[in-house]
C-alpha positions in Angstrom: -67.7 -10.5 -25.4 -67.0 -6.7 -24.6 -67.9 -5.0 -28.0 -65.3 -2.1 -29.4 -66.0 1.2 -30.6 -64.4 2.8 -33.6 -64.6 6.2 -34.1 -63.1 8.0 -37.8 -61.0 11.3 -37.8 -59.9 13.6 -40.4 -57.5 16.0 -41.0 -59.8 19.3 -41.0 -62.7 20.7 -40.1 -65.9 19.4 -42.7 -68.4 17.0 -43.1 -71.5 16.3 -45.2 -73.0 19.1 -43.2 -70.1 21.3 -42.6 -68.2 22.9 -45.1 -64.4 22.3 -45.1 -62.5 25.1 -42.8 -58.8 25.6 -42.2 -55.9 24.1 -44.3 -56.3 20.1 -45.3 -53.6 19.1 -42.7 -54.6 21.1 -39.6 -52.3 19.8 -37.3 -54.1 21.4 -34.2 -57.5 20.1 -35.2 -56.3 16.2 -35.8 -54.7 15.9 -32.2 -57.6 17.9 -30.7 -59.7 15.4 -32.7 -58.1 12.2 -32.1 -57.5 13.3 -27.7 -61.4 14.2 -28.0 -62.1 10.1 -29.4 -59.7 8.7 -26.9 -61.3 11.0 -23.9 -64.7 9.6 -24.7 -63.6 5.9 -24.8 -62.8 5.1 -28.2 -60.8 1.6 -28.7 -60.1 2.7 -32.4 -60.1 6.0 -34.7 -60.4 5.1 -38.6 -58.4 7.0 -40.8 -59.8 7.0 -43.9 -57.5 7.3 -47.8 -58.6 8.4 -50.5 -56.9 9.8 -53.7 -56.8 13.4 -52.9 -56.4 12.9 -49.0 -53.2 13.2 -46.5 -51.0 10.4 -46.7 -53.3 7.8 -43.8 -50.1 6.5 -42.0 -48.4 9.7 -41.8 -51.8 10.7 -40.4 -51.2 7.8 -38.0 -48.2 8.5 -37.2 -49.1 12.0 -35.6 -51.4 10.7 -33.7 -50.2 8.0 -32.3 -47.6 10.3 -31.1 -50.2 12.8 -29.4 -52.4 10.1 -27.6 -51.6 7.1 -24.8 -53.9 4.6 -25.6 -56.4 5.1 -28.7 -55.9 2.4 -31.5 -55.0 3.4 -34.9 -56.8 1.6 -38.0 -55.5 2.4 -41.2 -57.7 2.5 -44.4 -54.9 1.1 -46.8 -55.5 0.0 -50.6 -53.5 -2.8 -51.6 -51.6 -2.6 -55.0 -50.1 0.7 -54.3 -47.0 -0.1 -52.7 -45.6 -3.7 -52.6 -46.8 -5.7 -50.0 -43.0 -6.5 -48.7 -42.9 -2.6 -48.2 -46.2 -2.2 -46.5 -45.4 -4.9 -43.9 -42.8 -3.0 -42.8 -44.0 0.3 -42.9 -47.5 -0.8 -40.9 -44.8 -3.1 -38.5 -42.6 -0.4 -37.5 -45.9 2.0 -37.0 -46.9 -1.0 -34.7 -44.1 -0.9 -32.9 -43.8 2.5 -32.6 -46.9 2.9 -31.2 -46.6 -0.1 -28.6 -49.1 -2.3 -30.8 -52.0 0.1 -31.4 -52.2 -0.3 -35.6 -55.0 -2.6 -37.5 -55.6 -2.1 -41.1 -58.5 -1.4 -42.9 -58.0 -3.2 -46.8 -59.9 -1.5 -48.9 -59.6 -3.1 -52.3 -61.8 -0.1 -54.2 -65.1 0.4 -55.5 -64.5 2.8 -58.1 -63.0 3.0 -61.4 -62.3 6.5 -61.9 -61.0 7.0 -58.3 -58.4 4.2 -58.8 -57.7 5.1 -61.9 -56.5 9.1 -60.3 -53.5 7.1 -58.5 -52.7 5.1 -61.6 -54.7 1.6 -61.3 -56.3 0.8 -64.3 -57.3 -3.0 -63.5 -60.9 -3.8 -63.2 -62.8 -4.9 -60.1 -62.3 -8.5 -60.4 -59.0 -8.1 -60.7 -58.4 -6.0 -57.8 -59.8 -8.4 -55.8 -57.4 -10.6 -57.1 -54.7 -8.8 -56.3 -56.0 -8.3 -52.9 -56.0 -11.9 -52.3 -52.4 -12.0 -53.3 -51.4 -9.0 -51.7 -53.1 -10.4 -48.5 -51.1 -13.7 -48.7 -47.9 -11.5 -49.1 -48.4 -9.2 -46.3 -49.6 -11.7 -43.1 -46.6 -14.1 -44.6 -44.0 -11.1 -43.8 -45.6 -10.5 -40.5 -45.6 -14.4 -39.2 -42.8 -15.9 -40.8 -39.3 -16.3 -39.2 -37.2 -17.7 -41.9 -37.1 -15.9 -45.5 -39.2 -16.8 -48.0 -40.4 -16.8 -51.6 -43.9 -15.7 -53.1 -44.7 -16.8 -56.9 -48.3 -15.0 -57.1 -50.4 -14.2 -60.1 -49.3 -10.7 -59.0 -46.4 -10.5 -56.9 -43.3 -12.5 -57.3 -40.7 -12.1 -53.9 -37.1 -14.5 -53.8 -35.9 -14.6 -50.2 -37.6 -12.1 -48.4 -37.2 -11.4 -44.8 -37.9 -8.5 -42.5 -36.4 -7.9 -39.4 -39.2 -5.3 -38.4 -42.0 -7.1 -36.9 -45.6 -6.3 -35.3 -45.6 -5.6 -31.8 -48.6 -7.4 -31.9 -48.4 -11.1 -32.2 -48.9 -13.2 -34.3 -49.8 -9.7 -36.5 -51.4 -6.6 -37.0 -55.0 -7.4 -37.1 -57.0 -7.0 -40.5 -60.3 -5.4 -41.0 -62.0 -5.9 -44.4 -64.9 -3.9 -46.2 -66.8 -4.1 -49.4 -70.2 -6.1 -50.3 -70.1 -7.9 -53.2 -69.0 -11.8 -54.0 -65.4 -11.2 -54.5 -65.3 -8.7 -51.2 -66.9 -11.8 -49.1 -64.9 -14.1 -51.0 -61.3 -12.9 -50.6 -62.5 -10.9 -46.9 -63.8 -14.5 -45.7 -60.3 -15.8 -46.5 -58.6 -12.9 -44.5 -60.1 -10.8 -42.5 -60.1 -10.7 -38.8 -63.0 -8.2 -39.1 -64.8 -8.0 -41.8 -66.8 -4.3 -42.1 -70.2 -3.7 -43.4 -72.4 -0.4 -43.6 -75.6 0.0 -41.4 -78.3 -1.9 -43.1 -81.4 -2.9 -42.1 -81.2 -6.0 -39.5 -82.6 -8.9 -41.5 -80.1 -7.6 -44.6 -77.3 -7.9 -42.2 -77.6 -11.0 -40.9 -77.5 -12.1 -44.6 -74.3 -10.6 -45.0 -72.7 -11.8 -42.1 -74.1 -15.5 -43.0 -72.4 -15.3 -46.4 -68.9 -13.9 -45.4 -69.1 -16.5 -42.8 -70.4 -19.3 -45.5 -67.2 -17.9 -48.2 -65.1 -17.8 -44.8 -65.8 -21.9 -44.0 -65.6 -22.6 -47.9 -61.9 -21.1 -47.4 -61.0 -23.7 -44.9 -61.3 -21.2 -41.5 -61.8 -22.8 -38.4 -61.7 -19.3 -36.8 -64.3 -16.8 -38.2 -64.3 -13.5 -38.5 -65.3 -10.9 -36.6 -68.5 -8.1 -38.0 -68.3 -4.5 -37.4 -71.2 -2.2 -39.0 -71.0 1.5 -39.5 -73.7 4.4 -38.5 -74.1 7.6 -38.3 -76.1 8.7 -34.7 -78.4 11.2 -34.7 -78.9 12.0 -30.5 -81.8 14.1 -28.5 -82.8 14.6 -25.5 -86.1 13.1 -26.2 -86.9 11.7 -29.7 -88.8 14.2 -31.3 -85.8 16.5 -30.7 -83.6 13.8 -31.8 -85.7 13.9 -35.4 -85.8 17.8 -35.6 -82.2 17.6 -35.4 -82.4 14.8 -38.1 -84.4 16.7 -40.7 -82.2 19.7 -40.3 -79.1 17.7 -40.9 -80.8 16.4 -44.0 -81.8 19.8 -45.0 -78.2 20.8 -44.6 -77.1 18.3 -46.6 -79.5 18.6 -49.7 -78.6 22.8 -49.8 -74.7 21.5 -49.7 -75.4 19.2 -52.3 -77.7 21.8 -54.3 -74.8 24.2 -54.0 -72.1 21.5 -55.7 -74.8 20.7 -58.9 -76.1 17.5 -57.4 -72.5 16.6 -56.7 -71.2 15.7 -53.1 -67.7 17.3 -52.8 -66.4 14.7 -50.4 -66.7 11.3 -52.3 -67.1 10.8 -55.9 -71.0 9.6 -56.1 -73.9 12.0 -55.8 -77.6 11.9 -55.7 -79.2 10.5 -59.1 -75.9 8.8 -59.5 -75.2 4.9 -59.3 -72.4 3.8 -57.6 -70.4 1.3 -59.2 -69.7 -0.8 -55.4 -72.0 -2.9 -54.5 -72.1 -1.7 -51.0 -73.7 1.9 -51.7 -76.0 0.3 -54.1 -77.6 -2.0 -51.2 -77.7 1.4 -48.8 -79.9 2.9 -52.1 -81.9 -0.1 -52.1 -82.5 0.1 -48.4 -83.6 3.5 -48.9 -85.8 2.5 -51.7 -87.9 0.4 -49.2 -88.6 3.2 -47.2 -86.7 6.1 -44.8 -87.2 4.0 -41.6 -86.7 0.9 -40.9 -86.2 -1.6 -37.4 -85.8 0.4 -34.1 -84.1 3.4 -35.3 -82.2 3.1 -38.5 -82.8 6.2 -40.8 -81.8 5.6 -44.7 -82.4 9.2 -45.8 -78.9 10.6 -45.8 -77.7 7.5 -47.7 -80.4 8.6 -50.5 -79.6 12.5 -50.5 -75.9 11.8 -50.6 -76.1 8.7 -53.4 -75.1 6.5 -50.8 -71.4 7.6 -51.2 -69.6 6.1 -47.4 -71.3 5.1 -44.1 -74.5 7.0 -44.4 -77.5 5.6 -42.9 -78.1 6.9 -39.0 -79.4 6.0 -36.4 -81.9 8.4 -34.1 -83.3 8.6 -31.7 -82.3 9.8 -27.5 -78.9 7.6 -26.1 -81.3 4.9 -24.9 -83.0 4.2 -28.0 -79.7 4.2 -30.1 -78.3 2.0 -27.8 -80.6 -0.5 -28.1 -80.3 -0.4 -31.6 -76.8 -0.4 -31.4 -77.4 -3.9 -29.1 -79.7 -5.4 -32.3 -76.7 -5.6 -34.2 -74.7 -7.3 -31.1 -77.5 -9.8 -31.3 -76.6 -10.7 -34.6 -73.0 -11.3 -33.6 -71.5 -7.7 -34.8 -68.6 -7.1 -31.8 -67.3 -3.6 -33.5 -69.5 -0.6 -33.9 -68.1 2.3 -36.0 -69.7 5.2 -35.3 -69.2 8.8 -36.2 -71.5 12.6 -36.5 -71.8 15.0 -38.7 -70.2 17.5 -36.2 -67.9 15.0 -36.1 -65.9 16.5 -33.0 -68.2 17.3 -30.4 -70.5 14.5 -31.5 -67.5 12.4 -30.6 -67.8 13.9 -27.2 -71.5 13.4 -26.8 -71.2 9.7 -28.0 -68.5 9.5 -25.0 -70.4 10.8 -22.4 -73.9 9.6 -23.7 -74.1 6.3 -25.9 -71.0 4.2 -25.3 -71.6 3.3 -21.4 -74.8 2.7 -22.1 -74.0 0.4 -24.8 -71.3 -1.4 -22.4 -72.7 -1.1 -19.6 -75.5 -3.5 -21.2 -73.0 -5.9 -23.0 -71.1 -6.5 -19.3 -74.7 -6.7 -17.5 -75.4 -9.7 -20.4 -71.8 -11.3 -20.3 -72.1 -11.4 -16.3 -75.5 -13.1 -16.8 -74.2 -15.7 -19.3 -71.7 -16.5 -17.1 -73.3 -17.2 -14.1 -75.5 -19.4 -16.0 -72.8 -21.2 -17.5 -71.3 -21.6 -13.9 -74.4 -22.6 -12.4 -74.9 -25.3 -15.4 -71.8 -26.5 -15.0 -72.5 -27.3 -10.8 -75.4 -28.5 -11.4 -73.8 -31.4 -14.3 -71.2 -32.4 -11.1 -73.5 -32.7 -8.7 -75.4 -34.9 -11.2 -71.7 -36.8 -11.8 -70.8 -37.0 -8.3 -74.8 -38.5 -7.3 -74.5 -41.1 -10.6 -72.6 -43.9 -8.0 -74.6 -43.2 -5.9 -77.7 -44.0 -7.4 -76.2 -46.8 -9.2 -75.2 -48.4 -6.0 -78.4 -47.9 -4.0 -80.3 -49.5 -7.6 -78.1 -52.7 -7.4 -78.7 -52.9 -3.5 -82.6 -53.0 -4.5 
């Protein structure tokens, strides 16, 4: 199976090593940002919400005007809006955009961030909601005759939309968190279910559990795994690790300079983070910087683990193959991004992602021929069988 790349955009200039530059909606910077992803092979660009942050489907919206091909997925926390209004809005988007949108649920890790747009429920009960909202939203997008919804959450009587995904049977779903409740309502769901760069043998735990909570949901169909890292390139490797320590530098001065605070998500160093999936980053960390081929947990640890934040490092071929250890364990969608997030978009383009695909085809072409060559050799053996019976009943 060809494996898909996701990159992540934002609306200005900043990262964890960068500080933030121009207005917050730099209309100049997103489409530059967004052409630069789809010019270096992107399938997807993630467009992350938060409280404080540009509206995500607006966000969409522009860029799915400015670009030809590049998918669109949508960070989008249920509970918000109704889920009647949000399978329209993402459905005419979809349309719009000739069937380029996915969306990323994001049910929410943190209390006082949720609370800043007015939710005051508590985890559990988010997921919940989720798994209501969920039911709501993939009902509006499949089903051709109206119907009604009597939910511990949301209560519909004859609902119908005439707006439907361009995509068929609907928009795909990608689905992140880490804890029991993300596995157990994301097993249910998800067409993708999204995990942060761990350590190999903890992510093949992961992916065995939301596949384990996905079969004890009744799926025939499993979801799909993508992981998240951050890639750290050189032309050699001990250049690739200079360039490593100074972005680690970088950050600690940044995060010096804010108290011990990052200004970007609300978790810092010396903090701990109330979702589960930050706290198994810290834990990774804990172990030790380095672990597998290539995976580097220090920037989760300076930054308190606070988003995708372990990297990868190492020259193109060596993060590639890395990249391919998770493909071994069945992930089929890598998100990557830098933390000069627009020309390391362009570097990932022209440097990691053929290598990446090149290898994935070269392996596909080789299971198939197999598979053909299998399959000969079993009718050759069907087509002899007679044969051999008759010349056994002639002795």
């Amino acid at each position: 199976m060809p494996v898909q790349f996701i990159g992540m955009i934002s609306t200005h200039d900043v990262s964890e090593t960068r500080p933030a530059s121009g207005p917050v909606v730099d209309a100049d910077y997103t489409r530059r940002f967004a052409r630069a992803h789809e010019e270096a092979g992107f399938d997807r660009i993630l467009i992350a919400q938060s409280s404080a942050s540009p509206d995500p489907n607006q966000v969409a919206a522009y860029v799915a005007a400015h670009t030809e091909r590049l998918g669109l997925l949508i960070a989008h926390r249920p509970g918000f809006i109704a889920p009647t209004v949000a399978a329209r809005t993402f459905a005419t988007l979809d349309q719009f955009s000739g069937g380029r949108v996915a969306v990323h649920v994001i049910t929410g890790g943190h209390d006082a961030e949720q609370r800043r747009d007015g939710d005051h429920l508590t985890k559990d009960e988010r997921y919940a909601r989720t798994d209501d909202y969920l039911t709501v939203l993939t009902e509006a997008w499949t089903r051709d005759e109206p119907f009604d919804h009597d939910g511990p959450y949301y209560r519909f009587a004859d609902f119908h939309s005439e707006v439907r995904p361009a995509q068929r049977p609907r928009i795909p779903l990608f689905f992140g968190g880490s804890s029991e409740a993300a596995y157990r309502v994301g097993g249910k769901h998800a067409d993708t279910f999204a995990l942060w760069g761990e350590p190999l043998a903890e992510t093949a735990e992961q992916i065995a559990r939301v596949r384990a909570a996905a079969e004890a949901a009744g799926r025939t169909e499993l979801p799909g795994f993508s992981v998240s890292f951050r890639p750290i390139l050189g032309r050699t490797e001990d250049e690739a690790w200079s360039r490593a320590h100074r972005i680690l530098d970088t950050i600690r001065s940044r995060a010096d300079a804010f108290g011990g605070r990052r200004a970007i998500l609300p978790a810092g160093p010396g903090a701990t983070p109330q979702n589960v999936g930050s706290q198994r980053l810290l834990a990774a960390a804990a172990k030790g910087d380095r672990h597998d081929r290539a995976l580097w947990t220090a920037p989760a640890a300076a930054t308190g683990a606070a988003g995708n934040s372990t990297a990868l490092v190492g020259t193109p071929e060596t993060v590639a193959q890395a990249l391919l250890d998770y493909v071994d364990l069945g992930v089929g969608t890598l998100l990557i991004r830098g933390y000069d997030p627009l020309d390391d978009a362009t570097d990932y383009g022209r440097e990691l992602l053929p290598l990446v695909r090149q290898e994935v085809a070269r392996r596909d072409a080789a299971a198939a021929a197999e598979a053909r060559a299998t399959a000969g050799s079993a009718a050759v053996a069907e087509s002899a069988a007679p044969l051999v019976a008759a010349a056994g009943a002639a002795r």
